[in-house]
N, C-alpha and C positions, 0 to 999 in steps of 0.2 A: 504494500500500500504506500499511497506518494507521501509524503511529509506535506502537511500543509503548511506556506510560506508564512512565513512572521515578519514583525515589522523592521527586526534587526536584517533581513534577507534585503527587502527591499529597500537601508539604507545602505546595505554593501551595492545592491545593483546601482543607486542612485548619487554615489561617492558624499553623500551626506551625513549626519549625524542620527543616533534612532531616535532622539528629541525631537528633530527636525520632521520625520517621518511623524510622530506624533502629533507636534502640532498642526500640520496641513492637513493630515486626515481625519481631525477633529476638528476641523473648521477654523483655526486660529493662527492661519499661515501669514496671515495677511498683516503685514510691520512687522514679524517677527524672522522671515524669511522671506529670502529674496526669490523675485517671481521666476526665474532662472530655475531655482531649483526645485521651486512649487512644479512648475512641470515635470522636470527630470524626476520627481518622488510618484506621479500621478501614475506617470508613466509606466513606471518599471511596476508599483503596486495593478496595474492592469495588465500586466505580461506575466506577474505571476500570479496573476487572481487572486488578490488580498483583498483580504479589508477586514477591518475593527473588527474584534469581537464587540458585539452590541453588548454585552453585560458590562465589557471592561470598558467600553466607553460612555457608557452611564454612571459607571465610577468614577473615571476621569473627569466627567463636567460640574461634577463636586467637588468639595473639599476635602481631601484626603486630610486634615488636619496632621502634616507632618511637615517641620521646620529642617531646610539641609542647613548644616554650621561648615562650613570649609576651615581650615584652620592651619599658619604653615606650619607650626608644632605644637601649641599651646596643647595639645593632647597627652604629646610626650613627655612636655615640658613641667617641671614640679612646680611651677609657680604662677603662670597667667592661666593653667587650668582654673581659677577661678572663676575666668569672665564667662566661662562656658558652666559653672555651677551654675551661675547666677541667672543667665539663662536659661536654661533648663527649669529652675525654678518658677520662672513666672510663665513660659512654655505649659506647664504641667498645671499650673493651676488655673489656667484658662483652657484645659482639656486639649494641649496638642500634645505630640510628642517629637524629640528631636534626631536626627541621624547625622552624627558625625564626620567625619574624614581627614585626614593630617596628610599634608604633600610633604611634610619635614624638611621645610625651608627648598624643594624643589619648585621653583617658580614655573617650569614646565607643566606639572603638572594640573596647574589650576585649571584653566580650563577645563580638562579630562575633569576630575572631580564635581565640578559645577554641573555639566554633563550628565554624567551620571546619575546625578541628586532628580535633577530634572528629568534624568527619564524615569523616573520612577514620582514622577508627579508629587512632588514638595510644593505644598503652596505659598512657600517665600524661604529668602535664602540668607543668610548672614556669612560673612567672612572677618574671625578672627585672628588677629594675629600678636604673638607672642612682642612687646615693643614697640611704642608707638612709631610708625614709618608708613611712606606716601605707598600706594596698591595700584599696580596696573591693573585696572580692574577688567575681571573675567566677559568677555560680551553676554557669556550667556546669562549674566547676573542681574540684564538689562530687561528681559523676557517676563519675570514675574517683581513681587512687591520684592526688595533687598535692603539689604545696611548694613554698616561697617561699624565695626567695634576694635578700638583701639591704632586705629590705619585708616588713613582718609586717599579719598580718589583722586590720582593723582594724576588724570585727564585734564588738558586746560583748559578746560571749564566744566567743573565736578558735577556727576550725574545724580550720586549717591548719598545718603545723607552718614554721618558717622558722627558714634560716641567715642570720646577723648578726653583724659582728665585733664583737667585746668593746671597745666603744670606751671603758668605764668604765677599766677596764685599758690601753690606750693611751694614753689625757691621764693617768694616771696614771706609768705607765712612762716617756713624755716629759718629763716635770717631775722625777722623780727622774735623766733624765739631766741637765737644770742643774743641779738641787740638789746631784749628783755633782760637775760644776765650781766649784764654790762659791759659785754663784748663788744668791743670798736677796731680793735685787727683780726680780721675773719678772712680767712683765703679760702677758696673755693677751687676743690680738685671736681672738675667739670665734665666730666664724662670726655666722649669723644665727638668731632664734626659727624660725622655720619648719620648720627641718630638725631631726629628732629627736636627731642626731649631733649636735648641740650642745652640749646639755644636760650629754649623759651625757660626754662631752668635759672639760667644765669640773667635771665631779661628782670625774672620775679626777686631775685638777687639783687641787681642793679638795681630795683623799682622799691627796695625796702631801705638801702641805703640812700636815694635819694631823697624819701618819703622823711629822715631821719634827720634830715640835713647835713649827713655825712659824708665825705669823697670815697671812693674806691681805689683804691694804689691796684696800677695796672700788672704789678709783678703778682698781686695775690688769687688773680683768677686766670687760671687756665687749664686747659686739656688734658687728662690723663687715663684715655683710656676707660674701661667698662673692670675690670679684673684686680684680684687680691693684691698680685705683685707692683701692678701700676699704683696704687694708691698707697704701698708700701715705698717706692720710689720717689714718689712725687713728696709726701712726707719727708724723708730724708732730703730732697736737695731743701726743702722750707723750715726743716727742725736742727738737722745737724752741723755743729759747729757755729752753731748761731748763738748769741748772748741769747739772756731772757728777756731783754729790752727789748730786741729785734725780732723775737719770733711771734710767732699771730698766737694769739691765745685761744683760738677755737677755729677749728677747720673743716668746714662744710664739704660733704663729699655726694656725687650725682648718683651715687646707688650704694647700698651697704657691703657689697663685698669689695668697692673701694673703701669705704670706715673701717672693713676689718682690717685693711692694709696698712691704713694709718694707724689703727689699735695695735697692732706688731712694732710699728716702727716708733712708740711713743715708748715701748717696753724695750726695746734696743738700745734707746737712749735714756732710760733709768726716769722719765716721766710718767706720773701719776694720773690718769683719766679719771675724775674730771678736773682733780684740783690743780693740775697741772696745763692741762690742755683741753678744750670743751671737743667732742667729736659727735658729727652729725650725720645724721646716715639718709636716704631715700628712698622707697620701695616699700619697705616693712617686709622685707623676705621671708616666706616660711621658713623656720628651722633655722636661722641666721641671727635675725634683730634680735629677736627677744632670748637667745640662748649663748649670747657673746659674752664675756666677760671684761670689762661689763657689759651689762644689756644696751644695747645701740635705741639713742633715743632718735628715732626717725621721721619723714613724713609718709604715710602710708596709701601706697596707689588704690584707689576705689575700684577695684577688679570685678568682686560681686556687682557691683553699683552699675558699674559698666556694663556689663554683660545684663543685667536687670535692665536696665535704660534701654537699650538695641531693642531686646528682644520685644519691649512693650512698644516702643515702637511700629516695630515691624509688623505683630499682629493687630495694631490697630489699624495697620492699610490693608493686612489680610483681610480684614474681618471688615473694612470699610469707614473706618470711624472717625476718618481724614487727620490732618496734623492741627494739633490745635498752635502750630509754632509759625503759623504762618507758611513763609517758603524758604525758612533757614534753612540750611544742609547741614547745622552740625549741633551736637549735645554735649557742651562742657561738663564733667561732674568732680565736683572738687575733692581736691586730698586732703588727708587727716593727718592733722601731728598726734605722731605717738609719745611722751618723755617719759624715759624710760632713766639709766643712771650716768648715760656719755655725755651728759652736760652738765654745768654747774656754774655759781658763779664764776665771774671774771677773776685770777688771782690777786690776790691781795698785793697792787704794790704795781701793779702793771699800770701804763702810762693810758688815759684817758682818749 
């Protein structure tokens, strides 16, 4: 007996996607694919005598109530896993459910993944990623409701909306917690240019000292790197060999396992955290901040929060419930200081 054709046959005969073969044989060809290949799919599904199962595509013109997440690793990853609890949570309690996927930092395989999700009729798709950074984003992501969590589109002129924490607001709010201890030399080991949370890190930095009426000496903020040894480095050229006059009294750092680097190198040089030196960390790392010695007093990335925010998003265009935000494209959600024991007052005796 013949094999009866499926609709994976007739996108291999029609060199298309089986998404593609989906949508034009459910009537939704039209802006979502191009007329070119609306025929070439028509085509080959009448040379091999296809068509829809009628059951399956009276499923299809429903809501499958299932959300795709694409993610480049946050899956693998022990720590932006969260953005994806946190969706999932509100996913769940508005009766969807969600189906994952991790390309582990393979940018090729986006698409593929997106794809897939879609042919299996997701009725809205999110893409997280591990680090705030700009997204080529997937075309097929443009097909149904989408959003971005933690990565904005980086199309010149963005299609998609994205949640992102207020990191201007965070190096701002962390610097106003030294400046609170009486901290007025603060250097700032700033992460590295590549990552767009740098920047604006150091912008909330800048925006607290100037708030303060204070200058920034240009030797105390700069680059070092995302890693334990970099912030153990950058520490040593700012601590060692330096009097106590001249060294900063508290040294803000762009992620915590830059703070643990500097927590190393303050114990190198026989310095006391916090009475010696204030250390500040970013992120609130699982398993890191709060289990350092001392405990890393940090600002803490809104991860859940994020991933909460997207997802409600997203199903409120699944579900039709429009934006109440207007026509912004983006959702700031701001970070938390944590203090914990890596700060204290400014030393007694330190110059003003």
């Amino acid at each position: 007996m013949q094999r009866k054709a499926t609709a994976l046959d007739v996108a291999k005969r029609a060199g298309v996607s089986r998404s593609a073969v989906s949508l034009v044989l459910n009537g939704r060809g039209d802006g979502n694919v191009a007329k070119e290949s609306q025929d070439r799919i028509r085509q080959a599904a009448a040379e091999l005598n296809y068509s829809p199962n009628p059951i399956a595509l009276s499923l299809r013109n429903q809501r499958t109530r299932v959300i795709g997440i694409v993610s480049d690793e946050v899956v693998t990853s022990p720590f932006d896993g969260n953005i994806i609890g946190g969706a999932d949570d509100v996913a769940r309690s508005r009766g969807f459910v969600t189906v994952v996927m991790d390309t582990e930092l393979d940018a090729s395989r986006d698409a593929s993944a997106v794809e897939t999700l879609l042919d299996r009729q997701v009725d809205g798709l999110m893409y997280v990623t591990v680090g705030l950074k700009p997204l080529d984003v997937p075309q097929g992501m443009l097909r149904v409701p989408s959003v971005l969590a933690n990565c904005i589109d980086n199309a010149p002129v963005p299609r998609l909306h994205h949640v992102i924490p207020d990191e201007v607001s965070g190096g701002r709010e962390a610097t106003h917690h030294l400046l609170g201890l009486g901290h007025r030399d603060i250097a700032f080991l700033a992460g590295a240019q590549t990552s767009p949370a740098a920047p604006l890190r150091v912008q909330g930095f800048r925006a607290a000292f100037e708030g303060a009426g204070l200058p920034v000496r240009a030797d105390r903020v700069f680059l070092a790197g995302w890693d334990i040894d970099t912030g153990f480095n950058g520490a040593m050229k700012l601590l060692d060999g330096v009097s106590p006059a001249e060294r900063p009294t508290a040294i803000m750092c762009a992620n915590d396992r830059l703070a643990v680097g500097v927590v190393l190198a303050a114990a190198r040089l026989g310095l006391s955290v916090p009475r010696d030196l204030s250390i500040m960390g970013y992120d609130d790392e699982f398993r890191i901040a709060n289990t350092m010695v001392p405990a890393l007093t940090t600002m803490a990335l809104p991860l859940r929060e994020m991933g909460a925010a997207a997802m409600t998003r997203l199903l409120d265009q699944v579900e039709g419930a429009g934006n109440s935000d207007g026509d912004t494209l983006e959702t700031m959600v701001p970070c938390r200081l944590v203090v914990r024991e890596s700060t204290g007052p400014v030393p007694s005796g330190a110059p003003n």
